[in-house]
Gaussian input, Z-matrix of N, CA and C with variables (Angstrom, degrees):
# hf/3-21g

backbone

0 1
 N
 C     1     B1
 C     2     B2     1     A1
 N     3     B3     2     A2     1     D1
 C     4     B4     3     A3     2     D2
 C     5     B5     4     A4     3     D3
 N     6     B6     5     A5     4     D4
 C     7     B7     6     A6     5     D5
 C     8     B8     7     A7     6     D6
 N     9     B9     8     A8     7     D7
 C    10    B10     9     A9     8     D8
 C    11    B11    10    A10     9     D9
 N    12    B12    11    A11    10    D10
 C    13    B13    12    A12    11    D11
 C    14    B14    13    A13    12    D12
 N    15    B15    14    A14    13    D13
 C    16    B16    15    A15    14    D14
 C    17    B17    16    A16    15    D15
 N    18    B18    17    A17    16    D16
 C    19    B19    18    A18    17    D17
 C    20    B20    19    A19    18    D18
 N    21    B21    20    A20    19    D19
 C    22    B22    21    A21    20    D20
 C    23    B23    22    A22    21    D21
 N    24    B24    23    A23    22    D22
 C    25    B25    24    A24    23    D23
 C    26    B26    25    A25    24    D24
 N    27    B27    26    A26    25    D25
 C    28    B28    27    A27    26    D26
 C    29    B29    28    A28    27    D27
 N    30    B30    29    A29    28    D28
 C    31    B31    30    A30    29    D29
 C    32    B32    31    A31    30    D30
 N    33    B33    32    A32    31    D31
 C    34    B34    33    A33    32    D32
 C    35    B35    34    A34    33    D33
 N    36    B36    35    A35    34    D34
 C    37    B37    36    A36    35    D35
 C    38    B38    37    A37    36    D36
 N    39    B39    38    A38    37    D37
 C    40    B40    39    A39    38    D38
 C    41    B41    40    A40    39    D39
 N    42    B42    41    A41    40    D40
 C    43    B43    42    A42    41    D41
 C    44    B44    43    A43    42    D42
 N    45    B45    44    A44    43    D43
 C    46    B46    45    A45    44    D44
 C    47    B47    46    A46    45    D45
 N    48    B48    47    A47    46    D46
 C    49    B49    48    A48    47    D47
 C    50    B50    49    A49    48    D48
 N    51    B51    50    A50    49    D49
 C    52    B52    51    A51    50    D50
 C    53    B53    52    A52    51    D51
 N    54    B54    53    A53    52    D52
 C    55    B55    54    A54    53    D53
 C    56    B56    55    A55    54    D54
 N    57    B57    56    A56    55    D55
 C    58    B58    57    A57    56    D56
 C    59    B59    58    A58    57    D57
 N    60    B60    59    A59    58    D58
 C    61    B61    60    A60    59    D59
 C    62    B62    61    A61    60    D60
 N    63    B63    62    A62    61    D61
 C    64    B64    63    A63    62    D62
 C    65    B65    64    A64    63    D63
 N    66    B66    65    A65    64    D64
 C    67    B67    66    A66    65    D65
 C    68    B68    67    A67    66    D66
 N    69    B69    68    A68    67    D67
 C    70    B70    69    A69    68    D68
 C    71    B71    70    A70    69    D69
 N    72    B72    71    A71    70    D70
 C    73    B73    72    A72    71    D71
 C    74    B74    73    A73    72    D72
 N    75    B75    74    A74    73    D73
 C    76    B76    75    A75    74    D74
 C    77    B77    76    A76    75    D75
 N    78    B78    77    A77    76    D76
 C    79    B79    78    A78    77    D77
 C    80    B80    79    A79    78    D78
 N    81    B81    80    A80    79    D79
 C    82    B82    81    A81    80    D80
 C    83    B83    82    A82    81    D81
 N    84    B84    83    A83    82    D82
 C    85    B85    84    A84    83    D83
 C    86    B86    85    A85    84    D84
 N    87    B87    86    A86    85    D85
 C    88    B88    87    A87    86    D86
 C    89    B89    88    A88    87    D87
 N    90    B90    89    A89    88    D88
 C    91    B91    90    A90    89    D89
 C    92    B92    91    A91    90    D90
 N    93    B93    92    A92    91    D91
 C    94    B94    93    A93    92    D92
 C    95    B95    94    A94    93    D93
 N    96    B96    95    A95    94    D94
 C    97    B97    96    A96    95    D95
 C    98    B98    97    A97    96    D96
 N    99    B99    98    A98    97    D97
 C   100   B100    99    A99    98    D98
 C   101   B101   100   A100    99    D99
 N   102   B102   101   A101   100   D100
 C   103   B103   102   A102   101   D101
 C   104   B104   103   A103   102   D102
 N   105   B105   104   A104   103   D103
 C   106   B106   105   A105   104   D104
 C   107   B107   106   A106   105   D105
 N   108   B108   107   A107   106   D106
 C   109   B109   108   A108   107   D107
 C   110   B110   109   A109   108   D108
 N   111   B111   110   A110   109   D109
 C   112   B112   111   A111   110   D110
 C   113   B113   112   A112   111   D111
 N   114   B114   113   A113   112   D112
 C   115   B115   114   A114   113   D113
 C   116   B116   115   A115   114   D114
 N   117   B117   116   A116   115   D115
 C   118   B118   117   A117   116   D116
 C   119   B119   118   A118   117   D117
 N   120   B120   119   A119   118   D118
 C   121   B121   120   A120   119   D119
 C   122   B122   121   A121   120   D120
 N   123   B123   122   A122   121   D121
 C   124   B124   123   A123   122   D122
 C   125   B125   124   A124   123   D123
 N   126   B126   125   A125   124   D124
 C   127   B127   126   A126   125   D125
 C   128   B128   127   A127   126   D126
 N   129   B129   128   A128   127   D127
 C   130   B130   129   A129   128   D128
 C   131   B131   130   A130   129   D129
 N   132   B132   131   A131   130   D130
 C   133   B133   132   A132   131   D131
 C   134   B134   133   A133   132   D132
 N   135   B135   134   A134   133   D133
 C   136   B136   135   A135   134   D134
 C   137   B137   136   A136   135   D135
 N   138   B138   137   A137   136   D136
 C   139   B139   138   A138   137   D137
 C   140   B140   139   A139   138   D138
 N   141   B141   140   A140   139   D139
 C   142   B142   141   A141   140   D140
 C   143   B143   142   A142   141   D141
 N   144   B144   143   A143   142   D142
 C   145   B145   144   A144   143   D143
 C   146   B146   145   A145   144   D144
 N   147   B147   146   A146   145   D145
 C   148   B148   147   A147   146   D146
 C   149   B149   148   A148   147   D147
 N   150   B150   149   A149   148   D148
 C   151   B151   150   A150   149   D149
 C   152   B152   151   A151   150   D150
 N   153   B153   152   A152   151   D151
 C   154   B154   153   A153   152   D152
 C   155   B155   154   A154   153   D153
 N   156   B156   155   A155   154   D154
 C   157   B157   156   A156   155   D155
 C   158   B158   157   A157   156   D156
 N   159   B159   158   A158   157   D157
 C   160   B160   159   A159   158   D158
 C   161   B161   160   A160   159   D159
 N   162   B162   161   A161   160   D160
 C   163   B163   162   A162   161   D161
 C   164   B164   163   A163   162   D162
 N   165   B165   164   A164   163   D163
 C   166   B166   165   A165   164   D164
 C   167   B167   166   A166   165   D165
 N   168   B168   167   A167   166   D166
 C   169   B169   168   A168   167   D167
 C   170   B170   169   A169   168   D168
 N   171   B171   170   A170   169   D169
 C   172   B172   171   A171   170   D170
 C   173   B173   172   A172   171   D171
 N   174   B174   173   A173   172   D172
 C   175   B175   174   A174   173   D173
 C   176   B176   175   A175   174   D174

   B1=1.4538
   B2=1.5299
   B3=1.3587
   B4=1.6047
   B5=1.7683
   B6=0.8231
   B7=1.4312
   B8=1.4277
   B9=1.4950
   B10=1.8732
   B11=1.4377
   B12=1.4516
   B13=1.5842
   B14=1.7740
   B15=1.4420
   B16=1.5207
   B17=1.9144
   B18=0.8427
   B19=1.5116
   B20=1.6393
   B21=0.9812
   B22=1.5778
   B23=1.7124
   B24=1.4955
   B25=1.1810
   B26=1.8318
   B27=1.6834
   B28=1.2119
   B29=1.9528
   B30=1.3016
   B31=1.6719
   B32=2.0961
   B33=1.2020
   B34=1.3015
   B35=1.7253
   B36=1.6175
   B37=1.3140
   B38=1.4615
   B39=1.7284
   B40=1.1405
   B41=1.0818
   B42=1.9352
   B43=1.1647
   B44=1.7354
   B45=1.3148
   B46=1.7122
   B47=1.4396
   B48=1.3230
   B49=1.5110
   B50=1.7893
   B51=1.1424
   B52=1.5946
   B53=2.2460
   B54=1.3384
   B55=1.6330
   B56=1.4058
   B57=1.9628
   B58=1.1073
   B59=1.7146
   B60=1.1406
   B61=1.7653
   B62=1.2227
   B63=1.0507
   B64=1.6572
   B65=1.8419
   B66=1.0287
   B67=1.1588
   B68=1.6228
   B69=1.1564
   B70=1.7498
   B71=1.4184
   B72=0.8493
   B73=1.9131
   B74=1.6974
   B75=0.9806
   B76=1.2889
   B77=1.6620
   B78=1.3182
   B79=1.6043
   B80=1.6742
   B81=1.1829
   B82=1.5359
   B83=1.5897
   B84=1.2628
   B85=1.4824
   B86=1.2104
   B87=1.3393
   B88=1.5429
   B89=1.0039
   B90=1.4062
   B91=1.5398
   B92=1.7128
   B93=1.5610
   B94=1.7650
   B95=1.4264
   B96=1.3233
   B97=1.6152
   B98=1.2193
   B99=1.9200
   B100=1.4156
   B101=1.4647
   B102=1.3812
   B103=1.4087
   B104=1.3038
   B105=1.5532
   B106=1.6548
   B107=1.5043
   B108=1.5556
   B109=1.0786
   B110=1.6407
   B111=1.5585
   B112=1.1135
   B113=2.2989
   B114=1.2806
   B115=1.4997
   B116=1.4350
   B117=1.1484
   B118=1.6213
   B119=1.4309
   B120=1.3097
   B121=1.6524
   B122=1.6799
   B123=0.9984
   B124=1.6421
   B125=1.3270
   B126=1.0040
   B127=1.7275
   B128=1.5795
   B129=1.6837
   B130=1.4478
   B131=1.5525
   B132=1.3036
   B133=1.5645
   B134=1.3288
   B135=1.2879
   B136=1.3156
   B137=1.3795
   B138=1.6096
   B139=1.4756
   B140=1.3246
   B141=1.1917
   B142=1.7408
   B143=1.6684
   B144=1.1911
   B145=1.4991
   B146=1.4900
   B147=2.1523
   B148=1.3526
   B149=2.1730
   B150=1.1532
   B151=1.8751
   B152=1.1823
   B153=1.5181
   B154=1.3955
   B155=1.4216
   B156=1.5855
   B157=1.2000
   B158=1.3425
   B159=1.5943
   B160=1.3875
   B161=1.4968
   B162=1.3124
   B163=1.7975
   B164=2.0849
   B165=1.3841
   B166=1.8311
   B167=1.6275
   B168=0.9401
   B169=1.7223
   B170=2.2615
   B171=1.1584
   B172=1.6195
   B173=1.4525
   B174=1.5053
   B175=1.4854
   B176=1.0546
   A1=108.05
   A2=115.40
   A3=108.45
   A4=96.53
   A5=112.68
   A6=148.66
   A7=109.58
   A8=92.43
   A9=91.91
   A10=116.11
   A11=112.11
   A12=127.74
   A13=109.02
   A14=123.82
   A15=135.60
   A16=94.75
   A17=127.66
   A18=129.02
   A19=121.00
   A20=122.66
   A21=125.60
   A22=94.82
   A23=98.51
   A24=100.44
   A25=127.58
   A26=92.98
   A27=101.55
   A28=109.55
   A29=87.38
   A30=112.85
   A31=95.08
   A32=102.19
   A33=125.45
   A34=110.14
   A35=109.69
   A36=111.72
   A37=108.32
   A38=110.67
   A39=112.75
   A40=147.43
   A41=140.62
   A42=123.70
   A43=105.91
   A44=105.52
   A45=100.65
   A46=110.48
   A47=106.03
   A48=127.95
   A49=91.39
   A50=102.36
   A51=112.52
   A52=85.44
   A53=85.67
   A54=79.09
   A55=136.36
   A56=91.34
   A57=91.62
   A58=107.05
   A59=87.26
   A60=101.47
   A61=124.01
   A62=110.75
   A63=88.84
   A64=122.14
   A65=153.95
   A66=136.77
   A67=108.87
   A68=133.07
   A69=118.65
   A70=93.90
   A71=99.61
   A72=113.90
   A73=116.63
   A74=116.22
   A75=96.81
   A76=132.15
   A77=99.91
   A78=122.47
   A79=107.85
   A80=102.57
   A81=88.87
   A82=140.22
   A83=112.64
   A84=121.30
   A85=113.77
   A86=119.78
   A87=120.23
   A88=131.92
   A89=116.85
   A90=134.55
   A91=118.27
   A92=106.56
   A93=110.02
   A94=116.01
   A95=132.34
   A96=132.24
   A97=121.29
   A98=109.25
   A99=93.66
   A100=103.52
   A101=121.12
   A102=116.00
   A103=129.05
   A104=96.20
   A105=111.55
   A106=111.84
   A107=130.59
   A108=127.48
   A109=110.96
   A110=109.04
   A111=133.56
   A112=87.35
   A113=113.05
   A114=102.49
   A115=96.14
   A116=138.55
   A117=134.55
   A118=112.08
   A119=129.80
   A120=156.90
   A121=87.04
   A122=126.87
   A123=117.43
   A124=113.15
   A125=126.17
   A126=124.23
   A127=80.06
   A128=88.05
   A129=128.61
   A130=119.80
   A131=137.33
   A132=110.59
   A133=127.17
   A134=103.97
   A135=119.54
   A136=134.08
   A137=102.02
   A138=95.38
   A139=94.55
   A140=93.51
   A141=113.34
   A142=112.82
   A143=101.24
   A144=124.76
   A145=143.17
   A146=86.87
   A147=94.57
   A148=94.61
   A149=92.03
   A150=101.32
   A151=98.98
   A152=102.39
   A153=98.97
   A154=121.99
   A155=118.34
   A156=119.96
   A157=121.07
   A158=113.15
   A159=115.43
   A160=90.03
   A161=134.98
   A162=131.65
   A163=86.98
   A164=81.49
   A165=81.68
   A166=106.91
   A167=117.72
   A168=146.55
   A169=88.54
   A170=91.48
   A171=86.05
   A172=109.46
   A173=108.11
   A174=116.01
   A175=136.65
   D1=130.61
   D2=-169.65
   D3=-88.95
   D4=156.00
   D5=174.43
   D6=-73.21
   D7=136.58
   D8=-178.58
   D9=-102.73
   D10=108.32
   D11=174.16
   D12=-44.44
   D13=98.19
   D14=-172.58
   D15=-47.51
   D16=138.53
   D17=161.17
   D18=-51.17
   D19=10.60
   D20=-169.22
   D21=-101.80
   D22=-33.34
   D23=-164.09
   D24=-65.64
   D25=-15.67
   D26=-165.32
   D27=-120.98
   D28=29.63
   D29=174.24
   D30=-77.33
   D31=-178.53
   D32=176.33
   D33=-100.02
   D34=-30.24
   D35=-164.23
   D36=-97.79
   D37=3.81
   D38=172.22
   D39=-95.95
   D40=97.65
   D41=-135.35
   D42=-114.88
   D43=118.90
   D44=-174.79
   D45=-106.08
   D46=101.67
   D47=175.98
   D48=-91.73
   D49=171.66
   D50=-153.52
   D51=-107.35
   D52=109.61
   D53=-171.39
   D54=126.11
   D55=-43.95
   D56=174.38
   D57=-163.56
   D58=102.54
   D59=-177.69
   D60=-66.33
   D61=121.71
   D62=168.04
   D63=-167.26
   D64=-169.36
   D65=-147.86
   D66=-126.47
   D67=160.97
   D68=-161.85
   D69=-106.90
   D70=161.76
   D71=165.59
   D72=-18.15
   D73=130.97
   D74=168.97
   D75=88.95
   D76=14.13
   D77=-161.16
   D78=-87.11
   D79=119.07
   D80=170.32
   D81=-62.08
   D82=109.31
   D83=170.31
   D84=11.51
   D85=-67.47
   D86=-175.60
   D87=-78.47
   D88=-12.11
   D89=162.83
   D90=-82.89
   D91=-32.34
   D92=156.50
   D93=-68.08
   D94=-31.35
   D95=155.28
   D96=-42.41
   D97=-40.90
   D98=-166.20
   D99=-94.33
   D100=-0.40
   D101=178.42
   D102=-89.81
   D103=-21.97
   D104=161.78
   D105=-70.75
   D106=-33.10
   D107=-174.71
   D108=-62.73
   D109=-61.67
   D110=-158.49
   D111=-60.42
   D112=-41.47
   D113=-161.82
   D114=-86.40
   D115=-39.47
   D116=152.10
   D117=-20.36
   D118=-57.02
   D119=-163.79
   D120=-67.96
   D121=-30.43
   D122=-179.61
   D123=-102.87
   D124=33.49
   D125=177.36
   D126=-99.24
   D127=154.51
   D128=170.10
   D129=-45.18
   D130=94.61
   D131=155.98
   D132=-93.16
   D133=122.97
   D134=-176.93
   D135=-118.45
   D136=71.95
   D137=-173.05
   D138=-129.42
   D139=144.55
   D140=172.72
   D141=-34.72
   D142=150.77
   D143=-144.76
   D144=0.43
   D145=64.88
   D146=-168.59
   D147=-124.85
   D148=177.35
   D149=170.56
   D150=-138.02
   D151=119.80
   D152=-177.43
   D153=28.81
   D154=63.08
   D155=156.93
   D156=76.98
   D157=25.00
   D158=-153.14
   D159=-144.39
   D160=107.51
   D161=-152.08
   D162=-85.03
   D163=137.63
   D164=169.62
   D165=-140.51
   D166=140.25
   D167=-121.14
   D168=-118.20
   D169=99.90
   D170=-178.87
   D171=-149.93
   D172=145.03
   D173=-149.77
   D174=-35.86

């Protein structure tokens, strides 16, 4: 199943270095929102008795 390319990605002001993304000078407001959202959206959850964020139910 292909993967959905976020819309930030395919701006002009968006520069994807391997590591560390991030947007050039001059970026519109609403396009720095959605890139903070979307890289927020990838932190770790890590709470006890979950997989990847998904609670699983064991004896």
């Amino acid at each position: 199943m292909p993967r959905i390319r976020p819309e930030f990605t395919k701006s002009p002001y968006f520069v994807d270095e391997p590591g560390n993304w991030h947007l050039k000078t001059g970026a519109p407001k609403e396009l720095q929102i959605e890139l903070d959202s979307y890289l927020n959206s990838l932190g770790d959850v890590d709470e006890p008795g979950t997989i990847n964020g998904i609670h699983i139910d064991y004896p």
